[in-house]
N, C-alpha and C positions, 0 to 999 in steps of 0.2 A: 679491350686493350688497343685496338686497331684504331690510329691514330688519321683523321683526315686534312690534317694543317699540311699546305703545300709549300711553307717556305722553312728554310732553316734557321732555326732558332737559337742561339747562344748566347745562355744568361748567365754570368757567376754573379753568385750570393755573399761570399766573403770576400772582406774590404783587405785584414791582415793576414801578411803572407805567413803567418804562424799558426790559420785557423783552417779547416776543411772547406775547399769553395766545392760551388755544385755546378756542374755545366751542365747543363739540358742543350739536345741536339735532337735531329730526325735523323732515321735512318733505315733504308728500305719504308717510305711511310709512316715507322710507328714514333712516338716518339720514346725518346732511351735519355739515358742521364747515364753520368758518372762523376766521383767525386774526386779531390785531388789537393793533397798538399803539398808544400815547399816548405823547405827546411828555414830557419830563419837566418842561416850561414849561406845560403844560395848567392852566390855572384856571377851576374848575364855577362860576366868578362873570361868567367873561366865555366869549361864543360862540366855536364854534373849525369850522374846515372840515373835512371828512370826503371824505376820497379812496379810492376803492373799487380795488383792482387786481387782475385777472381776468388768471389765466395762459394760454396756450396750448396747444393739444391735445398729451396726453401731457408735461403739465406738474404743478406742484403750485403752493398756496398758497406753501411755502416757496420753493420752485424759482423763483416770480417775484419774490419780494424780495432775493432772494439773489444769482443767478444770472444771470435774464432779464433783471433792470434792474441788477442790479450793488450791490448795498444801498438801496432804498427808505425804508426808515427812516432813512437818514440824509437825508434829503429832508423827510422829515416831522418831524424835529427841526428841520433849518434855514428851512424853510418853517411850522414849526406847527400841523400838520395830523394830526387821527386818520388812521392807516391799518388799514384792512381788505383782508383778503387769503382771499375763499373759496376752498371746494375743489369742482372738478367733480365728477359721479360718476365713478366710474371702475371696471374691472374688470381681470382677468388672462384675457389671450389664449394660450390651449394652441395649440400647432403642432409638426411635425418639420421638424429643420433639421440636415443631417448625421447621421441617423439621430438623432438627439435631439431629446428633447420639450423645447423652449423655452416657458414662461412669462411670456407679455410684458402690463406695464406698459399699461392705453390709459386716457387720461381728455379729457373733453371737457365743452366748453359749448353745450349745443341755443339755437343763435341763431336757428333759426326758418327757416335756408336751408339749413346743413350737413346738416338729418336731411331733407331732399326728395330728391325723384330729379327730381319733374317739374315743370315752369312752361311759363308761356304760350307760351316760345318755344323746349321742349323740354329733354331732359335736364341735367340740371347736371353730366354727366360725359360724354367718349367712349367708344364701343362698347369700346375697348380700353385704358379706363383701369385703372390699378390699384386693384382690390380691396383696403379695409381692414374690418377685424373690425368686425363688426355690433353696438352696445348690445342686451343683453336686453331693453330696454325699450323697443324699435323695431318688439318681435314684434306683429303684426296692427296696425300705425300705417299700413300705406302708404307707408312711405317708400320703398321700389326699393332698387334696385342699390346705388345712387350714394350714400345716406346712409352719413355715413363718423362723424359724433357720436351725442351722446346725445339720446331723445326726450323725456326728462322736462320737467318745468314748475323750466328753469332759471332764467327771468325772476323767479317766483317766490319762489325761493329768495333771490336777491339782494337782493330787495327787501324779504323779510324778516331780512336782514340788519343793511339800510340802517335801517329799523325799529327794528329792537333796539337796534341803536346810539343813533338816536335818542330812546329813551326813557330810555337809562339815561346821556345824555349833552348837553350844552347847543350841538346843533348849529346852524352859522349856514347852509351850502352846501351840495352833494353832488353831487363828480364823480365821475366812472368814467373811468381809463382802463384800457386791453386790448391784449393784444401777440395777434395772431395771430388762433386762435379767439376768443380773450379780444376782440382788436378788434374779432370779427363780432358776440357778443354785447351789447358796449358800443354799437353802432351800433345794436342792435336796441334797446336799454333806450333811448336816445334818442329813437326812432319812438313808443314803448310809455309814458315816461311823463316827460316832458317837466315836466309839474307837481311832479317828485319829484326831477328831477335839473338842475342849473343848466346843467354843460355835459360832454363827453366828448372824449377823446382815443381816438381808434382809429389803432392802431399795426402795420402791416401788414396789417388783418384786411379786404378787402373782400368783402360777400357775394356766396353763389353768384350767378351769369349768372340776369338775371332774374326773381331775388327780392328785390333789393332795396327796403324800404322805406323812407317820407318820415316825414316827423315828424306828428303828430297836433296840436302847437302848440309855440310856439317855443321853441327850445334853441341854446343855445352848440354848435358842432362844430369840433375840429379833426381832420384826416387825415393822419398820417406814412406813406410810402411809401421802399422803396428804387428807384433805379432798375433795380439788378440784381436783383432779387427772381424767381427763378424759381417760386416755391413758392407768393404769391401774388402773380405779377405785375401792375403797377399798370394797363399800358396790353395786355398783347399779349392777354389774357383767357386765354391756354390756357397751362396750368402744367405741369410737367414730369410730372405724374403721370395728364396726362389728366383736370383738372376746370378746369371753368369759372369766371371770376371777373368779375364789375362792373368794368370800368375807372375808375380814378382820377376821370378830369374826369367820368364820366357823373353820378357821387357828386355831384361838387361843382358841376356842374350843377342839380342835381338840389335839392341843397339851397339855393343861391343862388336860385335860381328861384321856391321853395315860398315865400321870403320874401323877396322881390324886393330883393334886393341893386344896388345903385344906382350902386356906387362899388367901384375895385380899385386896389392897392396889390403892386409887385411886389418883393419883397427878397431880396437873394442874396449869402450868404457864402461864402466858400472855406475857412474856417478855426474849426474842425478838420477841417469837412466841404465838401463843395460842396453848399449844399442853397438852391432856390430855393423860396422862401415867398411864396405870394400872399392876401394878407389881402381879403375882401369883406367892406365895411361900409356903412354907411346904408342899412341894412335895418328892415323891419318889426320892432318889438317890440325895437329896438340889437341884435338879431342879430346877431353875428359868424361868418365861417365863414371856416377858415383849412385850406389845403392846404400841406403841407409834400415837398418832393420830395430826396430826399436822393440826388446822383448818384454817390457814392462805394460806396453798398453794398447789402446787398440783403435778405436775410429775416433785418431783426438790431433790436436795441433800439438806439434814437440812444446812441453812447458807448460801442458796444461791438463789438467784431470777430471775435465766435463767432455763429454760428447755433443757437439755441439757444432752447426753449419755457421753460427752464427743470426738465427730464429729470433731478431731483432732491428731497431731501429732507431736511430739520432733523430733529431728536429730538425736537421738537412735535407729527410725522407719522411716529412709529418705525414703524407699523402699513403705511406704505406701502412695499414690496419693490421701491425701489429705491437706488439709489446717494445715500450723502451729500453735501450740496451744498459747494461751496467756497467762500471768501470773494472775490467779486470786486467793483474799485473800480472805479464809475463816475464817469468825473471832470467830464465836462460836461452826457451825455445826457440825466440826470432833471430837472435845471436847466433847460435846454431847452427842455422841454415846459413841465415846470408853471408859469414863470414867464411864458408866454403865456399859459394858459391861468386863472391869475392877473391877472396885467397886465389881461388885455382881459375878461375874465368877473368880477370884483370889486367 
């Protein structure tokens, strides 16, 4: 993956501003891409919002607008908003499996919790959790056992995304949300840089057990959880694979607290989903922080009923060896979110 090109490179692939372009860049040496629409109502005379969306481990850029969320772009057509969609690093993992050498797909976002092994109140995995393929780029970091992402400078990356965007584009906001790893990440750019991002949606991703960090200065946050979530469960902390996770409330503690949230607001639908939302307001600095608990499902994107990081790819990403994504309709889930996260962040 270790890229040796020393100059930077910037290629978009798409002509119409109504199709997915692809930029390829360097960064830290390697090279990285990310992809990125415009709405075809974009006017460079008036500001427009810019939503960042970060897939989940052994996912793709395309795989989460596709797949994970079920068409994003149509969200940022009816909403109006540039969307960006980068790519983690990623690698191919050799193994046997029925006497054959399998090949496999791994990519990831280094949120700053996934690539440790140790914290203050010990491992972020059990003795007998399951072992995944190690990043090359984790060689001599320290990270243990237990680091299951990438160690590179992803924050980084993102942010020189968000950058580029905004140079070559009349931005007014800048959210992130994140499905999974992509959540752990997003929660991390939130702690990291608050002065750059208005607010975030983390959508299953809570960090490892004991690494979780607070904000540096105030940010917008919401939290989507399922309640069946085994993978990262919101409240039992031990997930089927033997690692650790941050519970739910200790999150939204955590963040309530840092900005003294004053005031609570509990709401609860049953329809599509049963999901109880509890909104914390008259906070310092109008800080909102909104927990969203959804008790119908579990490690999946609101509005949809596959578990799924998005373990696919567009012809924007022909270079990635895996499976073509499918078209799938999301009919309420991305509405959902963004228009909270509009609503009360605006």
């Amino acid at each position: 993956m270790k890229s040796f090109i020393s100059l930077l490179i910037v290629f978009s692939i798409s002509i119409s501003s109504t199709e997915i372009e692809r930029i390829d860049l360097l960064h830290d040496d390697e090279s990285r891409h990310y992809l990125k629409f415009i709405p075809k109502n974009y006017n460079s005379n008036k500001p427009i919002n810019l939503v960042v969306g970060l897939h989940g481990y052994t996912g793709s850029a395309s795989g989460f607008e596709k797949e994970t969320t079920g068409g994003f772009n149509k969200s940022a057509t009816k909403h109006n908003f540039i969307a960006a969609y980068p790519q983690g690093l990623y690698f191919y993992h050799d193994s046997y499996y029925q006497g054959k050498m399998i090949s496999s797909y791994v990519s990831s976002w280094n949120d700053l919790t996934g690539s440790k092994t140790k914290t203050p109140d010990g491992e972020t995995c059990a003795v007998n959790a399951v072992m995944y393929p190690k990043y090359p780029n984790c060689q001599n970091t320290g990270s243990g056992r237990c680091a299951w992402t990438s160690c590179g400078d992803d924050l980084g990356f993102i942010i020189k995304v968000i950058n580029q965007i905004k140079d070559n584009y009349n931005i007014n906001k800048v959210y992130i949300v994140g499905m999974s790893n992509g959540g752990k990440i997003a929660h991390a750019l939130a702690c990291e840089y608050p002065d750059i991002i208005e607010g975030v949606i983390n959508v299953v991703g809570s960090p490892q057990l004991g690494l979780g960090c607070k904000p540096k200065a105030p940010i917008n946050y919401i939290i989507y959880a399922g309640l069946k979530d085994n993978i990262v469960p919101p409240f039992g902390i031990v997930s089927h694979d033997k690692y650790f996770y941050t519970p739910m409330t200790t999150i939204v503690n955590n963040w309530k607290n840092e900005f003294d949230c004053k005031d609570k607001k509990t709401l609860r639908s049953t329809a599509p989903d049963n999901i109880e939302e509890n909104i914390y307001f008259n906070c310092a600095k109008n800080v909102k922080v909104i927990s969203l608990l959804n008790k119908d499902r579990g490690h999946t994107w609101p509005g949809t009923n596959y578990d799924s990081a998005g373990f696919c790819r567009s012809d924007k990403q022909s270079e990635i060896n895996i499976e073509v994504c499918k078209n799938y309709n999301n009919k309420w889930g991305n509405d959902f979110l963004l228009e909270r996260i509009f609503r009360t962040y605006n």
